[in-house]
C-alpha positions in Angstrom: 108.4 132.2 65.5 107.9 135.8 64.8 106.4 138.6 67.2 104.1 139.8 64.0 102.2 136.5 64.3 98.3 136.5 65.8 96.0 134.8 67.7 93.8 134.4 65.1 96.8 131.8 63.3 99.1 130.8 66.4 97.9 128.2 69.0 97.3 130.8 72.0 97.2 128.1 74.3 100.6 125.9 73.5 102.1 129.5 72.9 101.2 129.7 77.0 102.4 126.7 77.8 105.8 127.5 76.3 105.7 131.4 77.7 104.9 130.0 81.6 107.9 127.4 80.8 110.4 130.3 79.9 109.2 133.0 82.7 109.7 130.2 85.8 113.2 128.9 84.3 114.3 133.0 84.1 112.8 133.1 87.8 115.1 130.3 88.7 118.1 132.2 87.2 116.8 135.2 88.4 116.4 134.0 91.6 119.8 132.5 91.7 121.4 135.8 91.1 119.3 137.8 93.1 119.8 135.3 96.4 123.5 134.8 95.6 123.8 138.9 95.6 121.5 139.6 98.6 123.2 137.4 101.2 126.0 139.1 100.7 125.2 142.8 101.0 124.9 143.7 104.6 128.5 141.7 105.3 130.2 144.3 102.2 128.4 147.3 103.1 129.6 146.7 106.8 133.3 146.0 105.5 133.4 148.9 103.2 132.3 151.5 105.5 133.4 150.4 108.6 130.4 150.5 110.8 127.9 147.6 110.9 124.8 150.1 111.5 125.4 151.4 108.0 125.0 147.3 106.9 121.1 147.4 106.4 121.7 150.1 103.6 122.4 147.7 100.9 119.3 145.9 101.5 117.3 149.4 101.4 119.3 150.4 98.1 118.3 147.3 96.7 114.5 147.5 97.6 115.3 151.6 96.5 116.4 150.4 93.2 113.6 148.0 92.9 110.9 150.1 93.2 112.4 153.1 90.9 113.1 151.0 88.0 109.6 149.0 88.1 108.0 151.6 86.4 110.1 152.7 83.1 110.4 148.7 82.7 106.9 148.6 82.8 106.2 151.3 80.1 109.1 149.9 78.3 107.3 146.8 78.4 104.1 148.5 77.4 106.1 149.9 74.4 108.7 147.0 73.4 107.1 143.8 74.7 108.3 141.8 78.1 111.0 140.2 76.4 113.2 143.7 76.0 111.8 145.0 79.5 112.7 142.2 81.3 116.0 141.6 79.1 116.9 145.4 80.2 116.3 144.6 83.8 118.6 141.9 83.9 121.2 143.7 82.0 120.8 146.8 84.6 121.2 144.3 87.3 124.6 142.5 85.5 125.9 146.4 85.4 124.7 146.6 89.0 127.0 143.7 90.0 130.0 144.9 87.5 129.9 147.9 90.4 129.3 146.5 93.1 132.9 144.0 92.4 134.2 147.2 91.3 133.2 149.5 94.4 135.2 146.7 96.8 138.4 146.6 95.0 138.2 150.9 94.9 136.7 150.6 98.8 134.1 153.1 97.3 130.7 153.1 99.6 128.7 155.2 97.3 129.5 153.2 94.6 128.7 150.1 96.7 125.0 151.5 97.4 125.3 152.3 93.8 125.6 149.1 92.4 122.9 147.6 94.9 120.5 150.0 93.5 121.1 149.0 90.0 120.5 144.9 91.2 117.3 145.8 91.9 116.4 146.3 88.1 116.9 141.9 88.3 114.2 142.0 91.3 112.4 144.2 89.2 112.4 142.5 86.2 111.5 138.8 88.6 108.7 140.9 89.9 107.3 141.7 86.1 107.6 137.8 84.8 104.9 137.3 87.7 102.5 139.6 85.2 104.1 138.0 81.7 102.5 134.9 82.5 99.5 136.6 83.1 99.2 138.2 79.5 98.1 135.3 77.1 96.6 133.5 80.3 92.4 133.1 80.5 90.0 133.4 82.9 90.3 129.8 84.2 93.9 129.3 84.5 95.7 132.7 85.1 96.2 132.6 88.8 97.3 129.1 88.5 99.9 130.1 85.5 101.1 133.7 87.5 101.6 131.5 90.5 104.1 128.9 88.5 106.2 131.3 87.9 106.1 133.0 91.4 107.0 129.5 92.7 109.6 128.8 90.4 111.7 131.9 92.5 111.9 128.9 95.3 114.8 127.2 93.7 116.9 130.4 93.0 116.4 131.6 96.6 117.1 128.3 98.9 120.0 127.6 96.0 121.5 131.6 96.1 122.9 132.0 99.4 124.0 128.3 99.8 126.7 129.5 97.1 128.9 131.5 99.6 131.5 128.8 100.2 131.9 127.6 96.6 132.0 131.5 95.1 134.7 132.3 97.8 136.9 129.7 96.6 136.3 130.2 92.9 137.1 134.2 93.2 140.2 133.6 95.2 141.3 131.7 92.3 140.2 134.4 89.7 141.9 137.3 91.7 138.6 138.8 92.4 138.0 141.1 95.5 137.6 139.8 99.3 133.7 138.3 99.7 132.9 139.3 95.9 133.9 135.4 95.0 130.3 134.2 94.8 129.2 136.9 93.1 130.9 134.7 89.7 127.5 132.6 90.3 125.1 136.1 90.3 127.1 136.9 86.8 126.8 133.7 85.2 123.0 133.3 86.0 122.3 137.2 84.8 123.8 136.2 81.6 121.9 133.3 81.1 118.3 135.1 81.8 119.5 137.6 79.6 119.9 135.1 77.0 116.7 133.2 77.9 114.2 136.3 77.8 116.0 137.5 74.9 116.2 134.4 72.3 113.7 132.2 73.8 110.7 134.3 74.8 109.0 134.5 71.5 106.4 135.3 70.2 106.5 138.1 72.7 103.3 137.3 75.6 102.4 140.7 76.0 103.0 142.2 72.2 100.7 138.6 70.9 98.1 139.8 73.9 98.3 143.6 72.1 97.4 142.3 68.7 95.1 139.4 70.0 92.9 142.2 71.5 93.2 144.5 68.7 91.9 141.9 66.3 89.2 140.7 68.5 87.9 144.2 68.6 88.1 144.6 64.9 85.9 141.7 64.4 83.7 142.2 67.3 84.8 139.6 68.7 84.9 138.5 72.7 88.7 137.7 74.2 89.1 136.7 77.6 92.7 138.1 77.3 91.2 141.6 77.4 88.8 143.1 80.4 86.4 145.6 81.0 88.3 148.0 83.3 87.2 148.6 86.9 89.4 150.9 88.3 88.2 150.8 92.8 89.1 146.7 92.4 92.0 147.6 90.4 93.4 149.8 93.3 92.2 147.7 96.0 94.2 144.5 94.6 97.4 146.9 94.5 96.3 147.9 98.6 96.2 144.5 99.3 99.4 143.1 97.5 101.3 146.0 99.2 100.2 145.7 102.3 100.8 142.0 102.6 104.5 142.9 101.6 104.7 145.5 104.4 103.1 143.1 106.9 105.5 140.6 105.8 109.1 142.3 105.4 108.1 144.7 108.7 107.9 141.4 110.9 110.7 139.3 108.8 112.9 141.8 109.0 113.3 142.1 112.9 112.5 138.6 113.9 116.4 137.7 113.1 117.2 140.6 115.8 114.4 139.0 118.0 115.8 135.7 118.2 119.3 136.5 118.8 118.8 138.8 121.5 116.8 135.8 123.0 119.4 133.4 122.8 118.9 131.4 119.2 122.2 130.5 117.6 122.4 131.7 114.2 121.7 128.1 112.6 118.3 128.3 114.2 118.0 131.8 113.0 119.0 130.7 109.3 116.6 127.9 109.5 113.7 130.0 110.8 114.3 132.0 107.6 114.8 129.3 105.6 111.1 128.2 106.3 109.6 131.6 105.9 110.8 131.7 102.4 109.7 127.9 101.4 106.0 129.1 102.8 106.0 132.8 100.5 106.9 130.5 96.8 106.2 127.0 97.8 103.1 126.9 98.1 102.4 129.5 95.5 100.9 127.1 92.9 97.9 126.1 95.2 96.7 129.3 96.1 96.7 130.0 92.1 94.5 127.3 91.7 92.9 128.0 95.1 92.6 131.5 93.3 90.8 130.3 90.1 88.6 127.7 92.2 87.1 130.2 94.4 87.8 133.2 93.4 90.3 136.2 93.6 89.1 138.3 96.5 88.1 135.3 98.6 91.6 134.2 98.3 93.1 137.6 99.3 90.8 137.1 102.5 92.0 133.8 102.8 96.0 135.0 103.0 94.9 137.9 105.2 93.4 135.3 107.9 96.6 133.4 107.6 98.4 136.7 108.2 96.9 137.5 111.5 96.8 133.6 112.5 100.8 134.7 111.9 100.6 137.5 113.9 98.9 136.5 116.8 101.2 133.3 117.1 104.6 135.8 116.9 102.6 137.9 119.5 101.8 135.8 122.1 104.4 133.1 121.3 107.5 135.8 121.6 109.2 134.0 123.9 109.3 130.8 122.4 111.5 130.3 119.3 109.3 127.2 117.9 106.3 129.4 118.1 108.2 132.6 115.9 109.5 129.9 113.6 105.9 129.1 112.8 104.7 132.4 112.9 107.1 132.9 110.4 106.2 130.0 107.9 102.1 131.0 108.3 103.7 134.7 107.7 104.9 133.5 104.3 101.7 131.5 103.1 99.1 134.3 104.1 102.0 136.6 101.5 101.7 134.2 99.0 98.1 133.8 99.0 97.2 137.7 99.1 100.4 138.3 96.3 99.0 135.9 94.0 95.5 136.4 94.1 96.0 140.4 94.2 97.9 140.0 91.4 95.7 137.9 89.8 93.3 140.6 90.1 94.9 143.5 89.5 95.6 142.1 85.8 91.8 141.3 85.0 90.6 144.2 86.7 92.7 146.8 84.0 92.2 147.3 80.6 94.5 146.2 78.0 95.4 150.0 77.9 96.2 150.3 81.4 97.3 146.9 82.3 101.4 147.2 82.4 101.2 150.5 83.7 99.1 149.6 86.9 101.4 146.4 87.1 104.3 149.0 87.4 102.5 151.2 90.0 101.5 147.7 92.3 105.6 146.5 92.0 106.8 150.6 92.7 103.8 150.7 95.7 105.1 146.8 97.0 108.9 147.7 96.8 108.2 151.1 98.6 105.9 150.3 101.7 108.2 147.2 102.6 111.2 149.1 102.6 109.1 151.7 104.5 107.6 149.1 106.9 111.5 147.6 107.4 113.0 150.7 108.4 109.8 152.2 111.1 109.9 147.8 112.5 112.9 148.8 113.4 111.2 151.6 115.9 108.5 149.4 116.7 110.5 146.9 117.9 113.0 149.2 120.1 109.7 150.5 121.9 107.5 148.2 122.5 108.9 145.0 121.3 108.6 142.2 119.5 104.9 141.0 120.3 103.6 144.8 120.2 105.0 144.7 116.7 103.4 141.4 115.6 100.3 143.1 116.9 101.0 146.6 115.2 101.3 145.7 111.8 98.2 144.1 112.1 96.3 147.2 111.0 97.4 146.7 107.6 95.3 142.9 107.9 92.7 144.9 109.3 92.3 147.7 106.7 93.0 145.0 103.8 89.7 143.2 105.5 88.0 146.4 105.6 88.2 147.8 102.4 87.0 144.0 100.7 84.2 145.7 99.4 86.5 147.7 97.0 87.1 144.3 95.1 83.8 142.3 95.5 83.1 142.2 91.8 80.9 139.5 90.7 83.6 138.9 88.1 86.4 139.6 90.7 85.0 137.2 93.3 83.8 134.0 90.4 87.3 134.2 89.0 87.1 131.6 86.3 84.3 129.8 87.4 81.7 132.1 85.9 80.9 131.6 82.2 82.1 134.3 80.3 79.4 136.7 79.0 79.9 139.0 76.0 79.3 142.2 78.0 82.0 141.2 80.5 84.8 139.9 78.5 84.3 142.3 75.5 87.5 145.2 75.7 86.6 148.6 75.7 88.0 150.7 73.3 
């Protein structure tokens, strides 16, 4: 079906269907890859360099690479569509892997780090396919459709690091380098997402959105595909998605730490995990819907009293490994809830002409603060511990809470259940 096609001929609504169908398999691949690659950094970076404090690096090049490449993908996507931008991310993050193999066999650190930076153009380009399901979607069903596709990273993630064993054995038998065996896995699904996005995402969301608009406007026409921008909610749904994802990967990140030095075994530690990434995607698809029932901001406020029910349970229930484990699964929910819905927003709260660009700013601004909120949890925690950080990082709920008003549009808060009224769903030129 070709990209030149329009709304105004093209069944916008099957062409959905089939878009949201495309975006959650690549997130499965994606995911795959990603979760496959990830598991696997901190145990090279410590082997190549030869000092396990320099381990967290490949984690921090990743998140690095992540949030420098979310911008030119977005403008490329602005420019060339979502299928090239997020073709291109999965092709840097192929090249990123290439290296990474590479930098093992040469025992080259800086080309290690390298290597992980470039990966992060596949998280990236997962973080974007969140947004391409927003492009075509309408009022009434686009958190439910962004959030199939942030749910549909589930499978790649649990699936990704289970690989370890079976990768080992298959690159032992392909002469690849020491621990770079699963990486055959990250490499096979890279070039299948590259395929998918590339030969199967057509007519391309975004470019059909672009035209949709453009015709609507011609003919004075109302779209719900375009919006009236409003620029304060617009930044507060960016505040609130990234400081979910600092609440989130500041307390994540050390609770591993936490519960070793208090005497879990690391099966209980991998299972704690485990949960807290089955709360962030599997229950994405009901806070969409949640999200188009009630309303974008109230489900932001929704994930931010989960957060601090997290918090406070982590706090006061440091002690107790059953009590962080849940901490860390109602951790997960209140990030899914305020990711989705924030997203959600941010995409009806921009222009047509500023959509992609703002989508890039929100991944950069996500991908910055957590790796920001990772490295000072790691002060936190060594002063006043783990409960003082649970409670720390709850300034970030707080100021989330605080700044509501910033997004309490009528439009913002009725999501889909408003009718749509010509002045509001009209684009501006």
């Amino acid at each position: 079906m070709p990209d030149a096609d329009t709304g105004s001929t093209l069944d916008l609504a099957r062409i959905q269907r089939r878009t949201v169908a495309v975006l959650a398999s690549g997130q499965v691949l994606g995911g795959l890859a990603f979760g496959a690659t990830v598991s696997l950094g901190a145990v090279l970076a410590a082997d190549i360099s030869g000092d396990d404090a320099l381990s967290g690096l490949a984690a921090a090049a990743v998140t690095l690479g992540t949030a420098l490449i979310a911008i030119p993908l977005a403008a490329l996507a602005r420019g060339r569509g979502r299928r090239l931008a997020l073709t291109a991310g999965m092709l840097i993050a192929l090249v990123g892997v290439g290296l990474v193999v590479f930098a093992v066999g040469l025992g080259s650190f800086v080309l290690l780090l390298l290597g992980f930076g470039l990966i992060g153009g596949g998280q990236a380009a997962n973080l974007q396919s969140r947004f391409a399901a927003a492009d075509l979607a309408t009022d009434r069903s686009r958190g439910r459709d962004l959030s199939i596709v942030v749910w549909a990273t589930t499978i790649g993630a649990v699936l990704g690091p289970n690989l370890t064993g079976p990768g080992e054995v298959i690159g032992q038998a392909i002469g690849m380098p020491p621990l770079t065996g699963p990486y055959v896995f990250t490499i096979v699904a890279q070039l299948l997402g590259v395929a998918l996005y590339l030969f199967a995402l057509r007519p391309d969301p975004l470019l059909l959105a672009q035209r949709e608009v453009a015709r609507a406007t011609e003919h004075h026409e109302a779209t719900s595909i375009a919006k009236p921008d409003r620029p304060l909610v617009a930044r507060y749904a960016i505040f609130a998605i990234a400081a979910a994802h600092g609440t989130m990967v500041a307390v994540m990140a050390m609770t591993p730490v936490h519960l070793l030095h208090h005497g879990a075994t690391l099966s209980i530690i991998g299972l704690t995990i485990s949960l807290h990434i089955a709360g962030m995607f599997a229950l994405a698809p009901v806070f969409g819907i949640l999200a188009d029932r009630i309303g974008r901001l109230r489900t932001i406020l929704v994930g931010q009293a989960i957060l601090a029910l997290s918090l406070l349970t982590a706090s006061f229930g440091a002690e107790s490994t059953v009590a962080v484990t849940v901490g860390l699964v109602l951790l997960g929910l209140g990030w899914s809830a305020s990711t989705v819905a924030g997203s959600t927003l941010l995409t009806e709260a921009s222009s047509e002409q500023l959509r992609t660009r703002r989508q890039g700013l929100s991944d950069f601004t996500m991908s910055i603060v957590g790796a920001v909120g990772a490295i000072l949890a790691g002060v936190v925690l060594g002063w006043i511990g783990y409960d003082g950080l649970a409670l720390v990082v709850g300034v970030l709920v707080v100021a989330v809470v605080a700044l509501a008003p910033w997004g309490r549009d009528r439009r913002a808060e009725a999501g889909g259940e408003l009718p749509a009224e010509p002045e509001e769903t009209a684009p501006r030129t």
